[in-house]
Steps between C-alpha positions, in 0.01 A plus 500: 500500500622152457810328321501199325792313423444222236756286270394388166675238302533392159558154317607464129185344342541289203482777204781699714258725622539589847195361763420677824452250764265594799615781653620488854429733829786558725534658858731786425778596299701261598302183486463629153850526439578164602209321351582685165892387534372146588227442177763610322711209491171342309355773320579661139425845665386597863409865580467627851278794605336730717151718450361714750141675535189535653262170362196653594500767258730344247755742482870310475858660429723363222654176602848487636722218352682359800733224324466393135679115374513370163327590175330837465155477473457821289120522576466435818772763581289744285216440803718521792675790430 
């Protein structure tokens, strides 16, 4: 069983529609926490969050939301939860 820990931020794209930016892989829950806290000084939304599972058989839990900044990005939040 492994745990990733990833941050994934958002710009505000010219329609108003929110972009996802690359998302980003951190070390552990707190790494995430501060690199989340940190992108959000520049980001229209930033979520923070953990998935563990076993990636040889593809079998993952729901994602936990560690820290959350800025606009809600409705659909993304429908796949992490």
């Amino acid at each position: 069983m492994v745990t990733y820990f990833v941050v994934q931020s958002f710009q505000r794209g010219n329609k108003g529609m929110l972009i996802p930016e690359p998302p980003r892989e951190a070390r552990d829950k707190g790494h995430c926490e501060r690199m989340a806290r940190a992108l959000a000084e520049r980001s229209a939304s930033v979520i923070a969050f953990s998935r563990s599972g076993d990636p040889d058989i593809g079998a993952w839990d729901d994602a936990v939301i560690i820290a959350q900044y800025g606009e809600d990005p409705a659909e993304l939040l429908e796949t992490v939860n």
